[in-house]
C-alpha positions as CSV (number, residue, x, y, z in Angstrom):
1,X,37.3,67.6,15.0
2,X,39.4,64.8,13.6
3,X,42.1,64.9,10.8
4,X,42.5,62.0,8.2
5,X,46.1,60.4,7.2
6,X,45.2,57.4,5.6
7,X,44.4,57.4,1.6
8,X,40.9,55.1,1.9
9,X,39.0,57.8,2.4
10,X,37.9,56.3,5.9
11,X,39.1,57.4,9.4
12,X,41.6,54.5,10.7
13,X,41.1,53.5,13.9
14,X,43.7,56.5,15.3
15,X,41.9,58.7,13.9
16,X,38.6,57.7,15.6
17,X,40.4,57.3,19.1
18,X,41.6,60.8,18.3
19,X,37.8,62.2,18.0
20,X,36.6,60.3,20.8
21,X,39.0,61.6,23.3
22,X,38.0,65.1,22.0
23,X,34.8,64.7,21.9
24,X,32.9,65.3,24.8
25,X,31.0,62.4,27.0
26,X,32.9,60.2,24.2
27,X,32.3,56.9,25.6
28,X,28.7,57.6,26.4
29,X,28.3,58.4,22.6
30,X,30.5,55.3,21.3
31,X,28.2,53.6,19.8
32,X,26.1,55.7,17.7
33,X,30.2,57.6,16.8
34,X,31.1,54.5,15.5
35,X,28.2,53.8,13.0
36,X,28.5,57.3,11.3
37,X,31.6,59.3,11.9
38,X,33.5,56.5,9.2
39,X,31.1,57.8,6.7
40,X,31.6,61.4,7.8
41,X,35.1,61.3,6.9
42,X,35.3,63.4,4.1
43,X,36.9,67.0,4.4
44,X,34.1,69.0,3.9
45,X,32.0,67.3,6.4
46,X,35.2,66.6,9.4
47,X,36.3,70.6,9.1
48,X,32.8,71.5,9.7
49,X,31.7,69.6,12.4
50,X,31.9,69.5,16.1
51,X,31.1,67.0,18.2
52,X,30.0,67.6,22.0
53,X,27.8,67.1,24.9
54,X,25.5,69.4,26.9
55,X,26.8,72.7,25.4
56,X,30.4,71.8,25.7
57,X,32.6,72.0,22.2
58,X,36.4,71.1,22.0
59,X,37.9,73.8,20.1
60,X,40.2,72.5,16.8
61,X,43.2,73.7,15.9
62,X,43.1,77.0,13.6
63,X,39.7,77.9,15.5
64,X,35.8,78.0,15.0
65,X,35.1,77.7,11.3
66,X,32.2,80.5,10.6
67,X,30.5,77.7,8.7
68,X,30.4,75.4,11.5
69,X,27.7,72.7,12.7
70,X,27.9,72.0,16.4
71,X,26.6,68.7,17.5
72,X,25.1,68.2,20.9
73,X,24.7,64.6,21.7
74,X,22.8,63.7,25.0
75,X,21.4,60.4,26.2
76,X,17.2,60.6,27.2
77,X,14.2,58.6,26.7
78,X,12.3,61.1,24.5
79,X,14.6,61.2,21.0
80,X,14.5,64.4,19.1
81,X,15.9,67.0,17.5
82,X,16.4,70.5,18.6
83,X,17.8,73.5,16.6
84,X,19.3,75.3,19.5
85,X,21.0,77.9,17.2
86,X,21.6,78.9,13.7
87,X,24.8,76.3,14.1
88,X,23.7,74.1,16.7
89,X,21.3,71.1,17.2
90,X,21.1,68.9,19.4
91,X,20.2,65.3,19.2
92,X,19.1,63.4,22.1
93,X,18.2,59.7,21.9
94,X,17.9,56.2,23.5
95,X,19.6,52.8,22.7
96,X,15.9,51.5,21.4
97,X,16.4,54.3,18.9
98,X,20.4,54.4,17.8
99,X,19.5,53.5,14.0
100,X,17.4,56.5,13.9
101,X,19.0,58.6,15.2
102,X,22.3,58.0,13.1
103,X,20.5,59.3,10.3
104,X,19.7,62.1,12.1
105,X,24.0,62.7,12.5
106,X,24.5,62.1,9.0
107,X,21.5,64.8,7.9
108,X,23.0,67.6,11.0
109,X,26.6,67.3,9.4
110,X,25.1,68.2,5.9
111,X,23.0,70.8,7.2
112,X,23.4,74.4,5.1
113,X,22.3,72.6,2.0
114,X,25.3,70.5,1.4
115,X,24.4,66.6,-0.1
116,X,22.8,63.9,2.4
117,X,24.2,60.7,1.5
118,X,24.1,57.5,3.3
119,X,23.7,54.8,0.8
120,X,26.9,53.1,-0.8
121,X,26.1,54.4,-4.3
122,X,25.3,58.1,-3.2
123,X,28.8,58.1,-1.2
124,X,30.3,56.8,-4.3
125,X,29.2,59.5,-6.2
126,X,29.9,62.0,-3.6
127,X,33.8,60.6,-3.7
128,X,33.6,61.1,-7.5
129,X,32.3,64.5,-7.4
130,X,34.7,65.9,-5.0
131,X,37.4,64.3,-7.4
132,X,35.7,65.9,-10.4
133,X,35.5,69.7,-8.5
134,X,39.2,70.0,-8.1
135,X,39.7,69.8,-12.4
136,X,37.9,72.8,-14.6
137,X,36.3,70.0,-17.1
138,X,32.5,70.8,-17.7
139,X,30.4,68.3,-16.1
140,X,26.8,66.4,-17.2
141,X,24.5,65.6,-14.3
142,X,21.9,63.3,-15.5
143,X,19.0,61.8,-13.3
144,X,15.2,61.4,-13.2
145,X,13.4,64.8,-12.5
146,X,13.3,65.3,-8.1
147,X,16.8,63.4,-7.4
148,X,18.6,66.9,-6.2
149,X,21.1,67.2,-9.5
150,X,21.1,71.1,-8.5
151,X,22.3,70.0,-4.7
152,X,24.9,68.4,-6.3
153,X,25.7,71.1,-8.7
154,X,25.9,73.3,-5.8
155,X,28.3,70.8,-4.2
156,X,30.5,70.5,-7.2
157,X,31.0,74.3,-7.0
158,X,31.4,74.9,-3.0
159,X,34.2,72.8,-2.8
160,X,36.1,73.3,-6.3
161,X,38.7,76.5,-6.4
162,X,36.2,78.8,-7.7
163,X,33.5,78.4,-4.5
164,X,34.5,81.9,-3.9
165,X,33.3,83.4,-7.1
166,X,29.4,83.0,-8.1
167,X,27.1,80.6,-8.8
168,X,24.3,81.1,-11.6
169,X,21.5,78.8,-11.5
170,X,19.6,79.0,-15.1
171,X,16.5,76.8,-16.5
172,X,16.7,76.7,-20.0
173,X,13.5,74.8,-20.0
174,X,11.7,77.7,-17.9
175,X,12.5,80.7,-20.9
176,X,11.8,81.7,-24.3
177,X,14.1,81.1,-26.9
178,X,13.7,84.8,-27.6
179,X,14.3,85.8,-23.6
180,X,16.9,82.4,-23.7
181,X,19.5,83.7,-25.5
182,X,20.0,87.9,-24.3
183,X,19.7,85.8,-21.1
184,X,22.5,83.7,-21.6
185,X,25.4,86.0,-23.8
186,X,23.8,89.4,-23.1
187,X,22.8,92.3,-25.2
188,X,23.7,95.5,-26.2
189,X,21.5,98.7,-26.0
190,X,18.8,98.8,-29.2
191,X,19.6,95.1,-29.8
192,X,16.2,94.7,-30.4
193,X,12.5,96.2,-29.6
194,X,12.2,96.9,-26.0
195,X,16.6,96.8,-25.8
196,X,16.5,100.1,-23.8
197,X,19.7,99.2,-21.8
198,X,22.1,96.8,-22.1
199,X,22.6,93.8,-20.2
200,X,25.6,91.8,-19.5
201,X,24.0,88.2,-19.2
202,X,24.6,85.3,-17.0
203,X,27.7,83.9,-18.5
204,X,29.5,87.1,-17.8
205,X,27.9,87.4,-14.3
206,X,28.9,84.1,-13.5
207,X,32.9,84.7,-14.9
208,X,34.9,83.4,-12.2
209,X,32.3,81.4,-10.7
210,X,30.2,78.5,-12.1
211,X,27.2,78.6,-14.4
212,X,24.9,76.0,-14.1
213,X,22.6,75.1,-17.0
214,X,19.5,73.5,-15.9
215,X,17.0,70.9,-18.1
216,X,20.3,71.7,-20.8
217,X,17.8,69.2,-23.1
218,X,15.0,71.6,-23.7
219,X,17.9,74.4,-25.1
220,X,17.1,75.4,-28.4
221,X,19.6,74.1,-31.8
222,X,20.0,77.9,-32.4
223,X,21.8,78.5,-29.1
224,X,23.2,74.9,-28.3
225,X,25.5,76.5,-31.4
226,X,26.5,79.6,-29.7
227,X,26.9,77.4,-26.3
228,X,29.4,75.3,-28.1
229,X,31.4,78.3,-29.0
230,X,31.3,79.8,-25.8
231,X,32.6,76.5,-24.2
232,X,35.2,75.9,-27.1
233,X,36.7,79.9,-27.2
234,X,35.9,81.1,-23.9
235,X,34.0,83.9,-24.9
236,X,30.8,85.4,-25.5
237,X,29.4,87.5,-28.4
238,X,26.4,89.9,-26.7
239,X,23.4,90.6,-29.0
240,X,24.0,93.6,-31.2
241,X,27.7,93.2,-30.3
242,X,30.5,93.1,-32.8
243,X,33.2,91.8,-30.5
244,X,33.3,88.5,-28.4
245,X,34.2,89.1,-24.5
246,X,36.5,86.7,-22.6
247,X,34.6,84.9,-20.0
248,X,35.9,82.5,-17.2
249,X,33.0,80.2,-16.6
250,X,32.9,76.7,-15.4
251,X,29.9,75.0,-16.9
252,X,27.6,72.2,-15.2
253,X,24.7,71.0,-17.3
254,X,21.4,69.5,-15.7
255,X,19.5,67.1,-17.5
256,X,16.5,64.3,-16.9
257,X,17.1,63.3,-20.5
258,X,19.0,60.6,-22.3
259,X,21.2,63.3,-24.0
260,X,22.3,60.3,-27.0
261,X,19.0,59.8,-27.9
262,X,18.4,63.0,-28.2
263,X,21.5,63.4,-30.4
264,X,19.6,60.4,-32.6
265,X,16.8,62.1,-32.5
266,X,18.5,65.2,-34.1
267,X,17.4,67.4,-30.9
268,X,20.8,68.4,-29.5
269,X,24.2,68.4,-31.5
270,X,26.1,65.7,-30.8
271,X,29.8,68.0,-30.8
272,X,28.3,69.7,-27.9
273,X,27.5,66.7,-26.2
274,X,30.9,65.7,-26.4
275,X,31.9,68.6,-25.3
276,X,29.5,68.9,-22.4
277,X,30.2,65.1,-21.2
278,X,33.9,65.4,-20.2
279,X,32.6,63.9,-16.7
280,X,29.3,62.8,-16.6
281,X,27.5,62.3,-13.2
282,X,25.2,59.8,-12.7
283,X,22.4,60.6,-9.8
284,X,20.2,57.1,-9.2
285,X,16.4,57.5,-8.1
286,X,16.1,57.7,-4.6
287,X,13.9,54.1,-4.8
288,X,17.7,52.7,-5.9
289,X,18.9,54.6,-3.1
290,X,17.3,54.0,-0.2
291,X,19.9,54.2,2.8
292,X,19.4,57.5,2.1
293,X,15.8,58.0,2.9
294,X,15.9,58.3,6.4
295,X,18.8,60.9,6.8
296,X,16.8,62.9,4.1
297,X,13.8,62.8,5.9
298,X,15.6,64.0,9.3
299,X,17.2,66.6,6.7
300,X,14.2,67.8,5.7
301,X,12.3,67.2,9.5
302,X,15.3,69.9,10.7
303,X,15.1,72.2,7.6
304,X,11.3,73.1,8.3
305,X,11.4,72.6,12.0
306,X,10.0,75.9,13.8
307,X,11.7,76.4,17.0
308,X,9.4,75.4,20.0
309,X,6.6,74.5,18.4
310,X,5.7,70.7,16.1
311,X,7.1,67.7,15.7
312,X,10.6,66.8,16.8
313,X,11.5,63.3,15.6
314,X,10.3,60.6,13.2
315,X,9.2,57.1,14.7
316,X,10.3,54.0,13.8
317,X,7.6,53.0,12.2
318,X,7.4,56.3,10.0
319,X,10.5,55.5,8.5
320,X,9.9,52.0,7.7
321,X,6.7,53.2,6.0
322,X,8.8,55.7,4.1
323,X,11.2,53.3,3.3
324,X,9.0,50.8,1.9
325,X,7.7,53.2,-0.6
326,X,8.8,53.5,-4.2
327,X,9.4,57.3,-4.4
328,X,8.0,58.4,-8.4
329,X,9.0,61.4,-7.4
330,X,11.9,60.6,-6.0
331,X,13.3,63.5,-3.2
332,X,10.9,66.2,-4.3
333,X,7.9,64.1,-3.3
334,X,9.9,63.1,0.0
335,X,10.2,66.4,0.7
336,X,5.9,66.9,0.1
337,X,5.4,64.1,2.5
338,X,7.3,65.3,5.8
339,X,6.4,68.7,5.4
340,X,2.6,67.3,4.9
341,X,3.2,65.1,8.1
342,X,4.6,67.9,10.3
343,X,1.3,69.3,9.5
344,X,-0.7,66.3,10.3
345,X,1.3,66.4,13.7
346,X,1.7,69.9,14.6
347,X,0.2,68.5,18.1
348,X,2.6,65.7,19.0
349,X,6.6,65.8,19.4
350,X,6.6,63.1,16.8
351,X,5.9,61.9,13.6
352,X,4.1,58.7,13.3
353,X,3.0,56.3,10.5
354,X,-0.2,58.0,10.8
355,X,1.3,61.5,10.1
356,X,2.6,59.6,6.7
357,X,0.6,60.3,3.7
358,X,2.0,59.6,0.1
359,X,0.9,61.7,-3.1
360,X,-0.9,60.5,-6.1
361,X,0.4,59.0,-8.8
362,X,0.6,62.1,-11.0
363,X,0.6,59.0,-14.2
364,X,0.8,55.7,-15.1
365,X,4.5,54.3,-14.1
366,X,5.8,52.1,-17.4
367,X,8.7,50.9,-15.8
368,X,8.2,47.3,-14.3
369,X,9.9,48.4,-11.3
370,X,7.2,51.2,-11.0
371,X,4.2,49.1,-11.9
372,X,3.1,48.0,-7.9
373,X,2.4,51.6,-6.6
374,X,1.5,51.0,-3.0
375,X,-1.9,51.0,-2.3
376,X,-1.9,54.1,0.0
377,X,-0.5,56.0,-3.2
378,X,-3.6,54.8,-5.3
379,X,-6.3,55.1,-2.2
380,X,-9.2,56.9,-3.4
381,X,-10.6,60.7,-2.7
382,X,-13.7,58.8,-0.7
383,X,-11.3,57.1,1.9
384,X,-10.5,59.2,5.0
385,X,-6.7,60.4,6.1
386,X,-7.3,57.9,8.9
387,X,-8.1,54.7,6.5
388,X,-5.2,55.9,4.4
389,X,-3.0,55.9,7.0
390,X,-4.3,52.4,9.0
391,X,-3.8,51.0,5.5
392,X,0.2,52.4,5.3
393,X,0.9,51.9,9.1
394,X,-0.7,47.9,8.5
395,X,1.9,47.3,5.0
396,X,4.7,48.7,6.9
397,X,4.0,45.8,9.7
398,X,3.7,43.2,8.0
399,X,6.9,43.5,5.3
400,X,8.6,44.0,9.1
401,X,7.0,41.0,10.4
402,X,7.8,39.1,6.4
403,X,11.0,40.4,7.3
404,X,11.6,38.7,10.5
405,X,10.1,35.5,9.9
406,X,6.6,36.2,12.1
407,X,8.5,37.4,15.5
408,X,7.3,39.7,17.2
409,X,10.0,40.5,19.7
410,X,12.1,41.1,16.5
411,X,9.2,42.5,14.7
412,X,9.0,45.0,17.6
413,X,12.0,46.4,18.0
414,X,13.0,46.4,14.3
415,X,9.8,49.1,14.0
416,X,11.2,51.1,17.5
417,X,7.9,49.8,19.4
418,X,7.0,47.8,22.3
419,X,5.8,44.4,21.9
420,X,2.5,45.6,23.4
421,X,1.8,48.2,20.8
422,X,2.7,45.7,18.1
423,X,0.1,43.4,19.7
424,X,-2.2,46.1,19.4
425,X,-1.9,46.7,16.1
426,X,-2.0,43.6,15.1
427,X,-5.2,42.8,16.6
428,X,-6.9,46.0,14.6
429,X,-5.7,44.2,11.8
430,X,-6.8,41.2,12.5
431,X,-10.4,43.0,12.9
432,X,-10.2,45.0,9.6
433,X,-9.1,41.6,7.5
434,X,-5.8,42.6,6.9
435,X,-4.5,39.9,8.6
436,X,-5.0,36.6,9.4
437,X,-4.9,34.8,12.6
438,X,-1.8,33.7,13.9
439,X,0.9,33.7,11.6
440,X,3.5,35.8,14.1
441,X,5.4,35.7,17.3
């Protein structure tokens, strides 16, 4: 465990000598330390976890937190990932795979549901978020349906002052107007047909905690009135009731609208918008994003892990092949994709390219950036998993091999396989028409 004294938001170097030296097996571990822990440096991450080697855990001062994520770091020739406990896992990896398996570090220290974030702009926000938790100001999250606004949500509450009352999740999108608004404010008994008890709603369930309103866009004018109230007065007026009741509710809206235009369009009131967009919160698709691919998918390879039994680690190639894809459905469909290739490779200790299968298009993409779907997304029903999959393992090779000029040494170890398999591969290409000869070294 390490404490942070400087104001950059980064450990300075005395604060990564002090980890090493209390870190077990420290200088076997330097290297893949030093490309993550100055990214873990933030407090909710650095008081959670612990850094050590075969089973061994330096205690920090103040003690175990209940909370904790133990890290056990060993040195082997087979990478993977092992969920020894409900608060330990332990990574094991090779110098051929340190890039991996630093996104595997950065998806164990946000393991219990907390944000992964690798890429500049998702630390960024995180940094902003963190700031925006410590005020009481409603906030606006806004993003493209699938980019994990409710993770974030989540976040915002865990580590504001009121992470020790509730948190309400509610989709406004998912209920009937009708349903919507008893839901929301409450009722009184004989409010209306079928009223046989009253109810207190989620507003008052959610007093001292954080309510979160969900798809806020699809709320109905009616209530986006009585919302506006309740965020202006503090209080709520039940159904059937005669007198408002005090409530003490942090609000975070959701949306995967353009909240303005829907204000132009005269389909959500413009003073609540205002009121609603104190701080708003930007979340980019995870195609803008994509440092943050890998540590997701090692997030995601650890969340549905079962213990003794599937795959263990994600090869290089995988991720390049994930990485080179343009995510529609941004972290939802991520999410479809390793738990459908830890299926395909419930027999082998790792996920390969093979294993990676993307969905279908669910429409037509208008954006330009969204117009070149890669062809494994638009194969056909008649191809075969194992023509998909040649066909996704083959574009993954040769944007490595575009990427390093033809060489193949480079090519190799940029994709975490030997130059032999790469020649291999190749040369099925070469045989299928996928690639000319020559052309690579």
């Amino acid at each position: 465990m390490f404490e942070i004294e400087n104001k950059s938001g980064f450990p300075s170097e005395t604060d990564l000598t002090t980890l090493r030296e209390e870190t077990v097996g420290d200088e076997r571990h330097a290297e893949i330390l030093g490309g993550t822990v100055p990214f873990l440096a933030r407090e909710w991450q650095r008081s959670r976890l612990s850094i050590g080697e075969d089973g061994r855990f330096p205690c920090p001062p103040g003690g175990r937190r209940d909370d904790r994520i133990e890290l056990d770091l060993r040195m082997g020739k087979e990478p993977s990932l092992e969920t020894l406990s409900e608060q330990r896992v332990c990574l094991t990896y090779s110098e051929s795979t340190l890039e991996p398996a630093r996104a595997a570090v950065f998806a164990i220290a946000s393991a219990g549901g907390w944000p992964i974030a690798r890429d500049e702009s998702s630390l960024a926000l995180l940094t902003l978020a963190e700031r925006v938790a410590r005020s009481e100001v409603p906030v606006l999250l806004e993003g493209p349906t699938g980019t994990g606004k409710e993770v974030l949500a989540r976040f915002v509450h865990r580590i504001s002052a009121r992470a020790s009352g509730p948190f309400v999740a509610v989709n406004c999108a998912a209920m009937p107007e009708a349903m919507l608004e008893g839901l929301l404010f409450g009722h009184r008994k004989g409010a209306f047909t079928g009223a046989g008890e009253a109810r207190e709603g989620l507003f008052r369930a959610a007093d001292g905690g954080t309510l979160l309103l969900d798809e806020i866009g699809e709320l109905p004018l009616a209530l986006q009135a009585k919302l506006l109230r309740a965020l202006q007065e503090g209080e709520v007026l039940p159904l059937g009731a005669t007198t408002p009741v005090k409530v003490d509710v942090r609000i975070v809206a959701c949306t995967n609208r353009q909240l303005a235009a829907e204000v132009m369009a005269g389909r959500f009131r413009e003073d609540l918008l205002y009121r609603l967009n104190v701080f708003p919160l930007e979340i980019a698709a995870l195609r803008d994003r994509p440092k943050d691919i890998a540590p997701l998918a090692f997030g995601m390879l650890l969340r549905h892990m079962e213990r003794g039994r599937g795959p263990r680690w994600i090869s290089g190639q995988a991720l390049v092949l994930l990485g080179s894809h343009i995510w529609p459905g941004n972290v939802r469909e991520l999410e479809n994709v390793i738990r459908r290739a830890m299926l395909l490779a419930s027999d082998h200790r790792m996920i390969g390219s093979e294993h990676i299968v993307f969905d279908q298009p669910v429409r037509a993409l208008a954006n330009d950036g969204e117009q070149h779907v890669q062809s494994q997304a638009n194969c056909t029903a008649a191809q075969s998993l194992a023509d998909v999959a040649f066909q996704s393992e083959a574009g993954a090779i040769l944007e490595a091999l575009r990427a390093n000029r033809g060489h193949r040494a480079r090519t190799a170890r940029s994709l975490g396989i030997s130059e032999r398999t790469l020649r291999y591969r190749l040369a099925s290409m070469r045989d299928s028409g996928l690639l000319a000869a020559g052309g690579e070294r």
